[in-house]
Structures are given as C-alpha cells and as structure tokens.
C-alpha positions in Angstrom: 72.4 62.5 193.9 72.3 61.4 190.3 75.3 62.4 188.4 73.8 65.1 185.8 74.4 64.9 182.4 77.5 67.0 180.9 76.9 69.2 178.2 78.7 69.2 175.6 80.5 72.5 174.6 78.9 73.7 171.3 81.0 73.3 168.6 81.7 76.9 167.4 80.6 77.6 163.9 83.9 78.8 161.3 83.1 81.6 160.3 83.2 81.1 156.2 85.9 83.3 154.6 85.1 86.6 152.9 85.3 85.7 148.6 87.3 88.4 147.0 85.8 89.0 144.0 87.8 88.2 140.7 88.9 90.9 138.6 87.6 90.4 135.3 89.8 89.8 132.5 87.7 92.2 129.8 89.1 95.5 131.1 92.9 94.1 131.0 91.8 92.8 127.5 90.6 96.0 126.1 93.7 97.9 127.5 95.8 95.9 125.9 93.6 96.4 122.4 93.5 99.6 122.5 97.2 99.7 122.3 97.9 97.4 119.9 96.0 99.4 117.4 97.6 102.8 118.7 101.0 101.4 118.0 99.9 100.0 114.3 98.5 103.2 113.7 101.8 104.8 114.5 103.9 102.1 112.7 101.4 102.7 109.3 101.8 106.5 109.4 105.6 106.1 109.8 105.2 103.7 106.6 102.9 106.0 104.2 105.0 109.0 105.3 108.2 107.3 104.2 106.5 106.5 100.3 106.7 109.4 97.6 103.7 110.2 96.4 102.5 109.0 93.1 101.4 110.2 90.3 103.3 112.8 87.7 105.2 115.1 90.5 104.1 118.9 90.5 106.3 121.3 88.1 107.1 118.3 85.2 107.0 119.6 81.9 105.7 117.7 78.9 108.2 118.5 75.9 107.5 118.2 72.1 109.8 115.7 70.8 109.9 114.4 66.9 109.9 111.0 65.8 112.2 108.7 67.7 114.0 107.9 64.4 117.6 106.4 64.4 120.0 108.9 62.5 124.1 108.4 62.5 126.5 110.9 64.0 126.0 113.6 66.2 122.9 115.6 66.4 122.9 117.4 69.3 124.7 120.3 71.2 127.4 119.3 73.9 126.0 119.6 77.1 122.4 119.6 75.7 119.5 117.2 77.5 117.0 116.1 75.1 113.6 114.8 76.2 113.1 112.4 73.1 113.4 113.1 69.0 115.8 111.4 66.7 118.9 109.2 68.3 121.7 106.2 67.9 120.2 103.3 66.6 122.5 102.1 69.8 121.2 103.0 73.3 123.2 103.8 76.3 123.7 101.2 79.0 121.8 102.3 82.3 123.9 103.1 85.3 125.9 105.7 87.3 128.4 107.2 85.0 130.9 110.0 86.3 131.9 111.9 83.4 129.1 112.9 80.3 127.8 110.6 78.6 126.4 111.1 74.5 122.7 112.4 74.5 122.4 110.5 71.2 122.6 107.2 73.6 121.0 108.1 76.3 117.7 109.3 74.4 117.8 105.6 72.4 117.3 104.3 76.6 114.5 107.0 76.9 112.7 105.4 74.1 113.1 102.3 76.2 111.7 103.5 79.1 114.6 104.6 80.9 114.8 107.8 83.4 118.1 110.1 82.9 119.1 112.4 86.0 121.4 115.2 85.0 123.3 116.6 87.6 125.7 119.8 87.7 128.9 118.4 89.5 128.4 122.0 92.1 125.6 120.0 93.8 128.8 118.4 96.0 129.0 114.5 97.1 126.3 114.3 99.0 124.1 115.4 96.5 125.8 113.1 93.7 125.6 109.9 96.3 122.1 110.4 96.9 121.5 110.3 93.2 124.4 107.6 92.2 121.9 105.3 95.6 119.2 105.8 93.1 120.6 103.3 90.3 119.9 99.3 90.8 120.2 96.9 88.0 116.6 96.3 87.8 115.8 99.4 87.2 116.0 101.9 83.9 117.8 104.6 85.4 120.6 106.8 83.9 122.7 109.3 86.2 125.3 111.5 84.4 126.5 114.7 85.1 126.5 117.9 82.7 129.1 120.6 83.3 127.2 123.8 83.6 124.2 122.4 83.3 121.6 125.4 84.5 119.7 123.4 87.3 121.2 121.4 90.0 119.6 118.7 88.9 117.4 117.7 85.6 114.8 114.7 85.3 114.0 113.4 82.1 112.0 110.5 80.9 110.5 110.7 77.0 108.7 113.6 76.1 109.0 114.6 80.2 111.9 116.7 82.1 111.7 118.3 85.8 113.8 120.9 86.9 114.9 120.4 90.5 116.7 122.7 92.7 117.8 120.2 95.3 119.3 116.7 95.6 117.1 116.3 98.3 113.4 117.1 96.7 111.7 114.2 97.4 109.9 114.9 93.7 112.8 113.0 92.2 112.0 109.8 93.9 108.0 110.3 92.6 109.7 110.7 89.0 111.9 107.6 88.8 109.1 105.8 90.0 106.8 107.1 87.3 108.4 107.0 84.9 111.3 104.4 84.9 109.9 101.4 82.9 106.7 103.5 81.9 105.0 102.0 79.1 104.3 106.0 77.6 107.9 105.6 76.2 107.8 104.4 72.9 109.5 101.2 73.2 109.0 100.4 76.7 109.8 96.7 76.4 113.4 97.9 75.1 116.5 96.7 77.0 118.5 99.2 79.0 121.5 96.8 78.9 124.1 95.3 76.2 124.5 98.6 74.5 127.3 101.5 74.7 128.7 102.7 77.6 130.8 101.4 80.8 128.8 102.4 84.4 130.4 102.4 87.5 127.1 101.0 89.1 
C-alpha cells in the first residue's frame, strides 16, 4: 500500500486582540478649563472686593472756605479743624503726629493737596494704629489727634471734611485715596515735606 500523504495540522488563526478605544483628551481638557476660570473668577472677586470704592465717599461735605491767603499768628480756635481759608505761609510736614498739631499748618498742606485725619484719642489703639498704617512717605497724609473732638474720627481734604463714626469705615480709605494729592486743592503741586513739624512716621 502506498504510504498516504500526511496532512498537515492547520495552522490555527490568532485570534487578533480586542482595541480598547482611547479616551480622548478634549473632555480631560475642558475639565481642566472650566476650572481654571472658576478659580480666577474667585481670585478676581477676592481682589475687587478688597479695593475701596472710588469716587467722593457717601456723607462728604463740601465746606465754604475763603481765600487760601498766608496771614501771621494764630487764627483759629484750639481744637478747631478747618477745611481751607487763610493759613501759615509755612505748611505742616505730613505724617503721624501724637499730640495736636497747629491748624494754621496743617491747612497750608491742604492747599497742597494733603488729606488730614482727626481722631479723638477715645477711639483706643486699635483705632489710632489703623489710622497711624495709613501714613507712607509718598503720600500727603496728615494724622493728628484733637482732644474732644466731637466725632471719632474727622476727614478733611480742601474745601472737603467727612465725619466718621468708626476707625474701621472703609469710607476713610475711599477718602485718602481721593483726595490725597488731588489736583482740586489749590496748590496741588505743593510739597508736603521740609516745613514745620516733627512726625513720628
């Protein structure tokens, strides 16, 4: 008999391998977008929130004052806070100062632009830090206290005062920074430096 031909075993067939599909990046991208832009959002609210408003603060009173004219000797009251009117033909240097201070002076530095805060010394030491933190050197800014002075504290810039009730009121931040330097003073290119007066700060 004729030895028959072996078949050869059929090579099975792999089976190819299931591709698991790949995630796409977009949705991991978009995710990631979304917050990005929910923590700036949070990060510029915290930011504007922290800023005083601008702008003339609510309750400021515009004052008549006379001619900012230099006149010798003194011509006002003790204890009295001018807005403006005649003064020292020598201004008062700007800083913290911790007794009172001449309104003669310190209404030459209004005419220059300069912001005085008037404090009555009841407000405590909390309340006079937070006003003594307000003074820099590059800034026109003149904080004195006033023995029985009627309101805790008293803004005034030239021909401007706000009466404040609290050390806190965010309204005296808004004043400073609208009227320190302000060019509606009468000389608002005037120094607040190298006049009278020794400042702690």
């Amino acid at each position: 008999m004729g030895n028959k031909p072996k078949l050869k075993a059929s090579a099975k067939r792999a089976t190819p391998a299931k591709r698991q599909p790949v995630p796409k990046p977009w949705g991991k991208r978009i995710g990631t977008g979304i917050g990005l832009l929910a923590v700036a959002g949070i990060i510029s609210v915290i930011a504007f929130s922290s800023e005083p408003a601008s702008g003339v603060p609510d309750g400021t009173d515009t004052v008549a004052v006379g001619d900012p004219a230099h006149v010798e000797g003194a011509i006002h009251e003790e204890g009295e806070v001018p807005a403006g009117g005649e003064h020292n033909p020598v201004w008062l240097n700007c800083g913290y100062y911790d007794t009172e201070v001449d309104s003669e002076f310190a209404v030459h530095s209004l005419e220059h632009g300069a912001v005085w805060i008037t404090y009555n010394p009841d407000i405590g030491d909390d309340g006079i830090d937070r006003l003594r933190n307000l003074v820099r050197r590059d800034r026109k800014i003149i904080v004195s206290p006033v023995d029985n002075l009627e309101d805790p504290v008293l803004l005034t810039a030239w021909a401007n005062q706000l009466h404040i009730d609290s050390p806190e009121d965010d309204r005296i931040d808004q004043f400073v920074n609208e009227f320190a330097g302000s060019s509606n003073a009468p000389e608002p290119g005037g120094s607040c430096q190298g006049g009278v007066g020794n400042p702690s700060i």
